[in-house]
N, C-alpha and C positions, 0 to 999 in steps of 0.2 A: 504494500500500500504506500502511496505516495502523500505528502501532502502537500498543498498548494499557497501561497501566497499567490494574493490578491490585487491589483488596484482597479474601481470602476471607476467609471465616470458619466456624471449624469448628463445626459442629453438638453435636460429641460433647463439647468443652470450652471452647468458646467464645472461643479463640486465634485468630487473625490470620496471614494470611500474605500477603507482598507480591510483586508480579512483575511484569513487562512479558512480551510477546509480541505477532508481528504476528498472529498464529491465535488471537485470543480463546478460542473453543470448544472447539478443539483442547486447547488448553493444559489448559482446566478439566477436560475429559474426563481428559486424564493426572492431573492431581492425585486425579481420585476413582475413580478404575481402576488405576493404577500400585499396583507390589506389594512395593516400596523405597521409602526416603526419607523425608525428615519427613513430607511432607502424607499419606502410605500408612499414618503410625500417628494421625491425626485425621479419617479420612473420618468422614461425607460434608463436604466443601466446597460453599458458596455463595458467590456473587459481593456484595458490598456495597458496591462501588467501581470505577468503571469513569473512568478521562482517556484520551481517543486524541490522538496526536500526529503529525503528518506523517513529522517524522524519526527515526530509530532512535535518535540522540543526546540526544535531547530527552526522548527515552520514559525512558531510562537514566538521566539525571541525575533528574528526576523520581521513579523509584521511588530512587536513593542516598538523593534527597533527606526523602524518608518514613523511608525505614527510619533514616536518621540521627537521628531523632524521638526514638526511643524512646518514645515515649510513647503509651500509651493512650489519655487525655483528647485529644491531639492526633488520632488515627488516628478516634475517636469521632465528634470536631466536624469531621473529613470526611467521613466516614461521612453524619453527618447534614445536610449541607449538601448534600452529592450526593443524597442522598433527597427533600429540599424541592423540588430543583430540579427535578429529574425529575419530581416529582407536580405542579409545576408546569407544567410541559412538556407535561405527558400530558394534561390539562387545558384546555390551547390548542386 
């Protein structure tokens, strides 16, 4: 089992939301179906950020360690780094 870190981003205002789970898809689908909670007043969500981790621990300190950011320009320059890489990837 793997587990995933997170980053969405809302469509409707352009906010950020950070998580882990081992159900990637699962999870997304509750953030933009569920009918509570924060992400229920910013659907639709997209995924802009994906690290998988082996252990659950690892996943965990990982997202503390984002959200203890604060920072947009921070969350941004991952954002876009995970995207280079990936178009690199896909490219191979």
């Amino acid at each position: 089992m793997t587990f995933t870190v997170y980053i969405l981003q809302s469509k409707k205002d352009n906010s950020y939301y950070i998580g882990y789970s081992s159900d990637i898809e699962s999870r997304i689908q509750e953030h933009n179906y569920e009918s509570t909670g924060y992400t229920s007043k910013k659907r639709p969500w997209v995924i802009v950020y994906i690290e998988e981790f082996e252990f659950k621990k690892d996943a965990i300190a990982r997202e503390r360690h984002i959200k203890k950011q604060k920072n947009r320009k921070y969350i941004r320059n991952l954002i876009n780094t995970w995207v280079r890489s990936s178009t690199v990837e896909q490219s191979r």
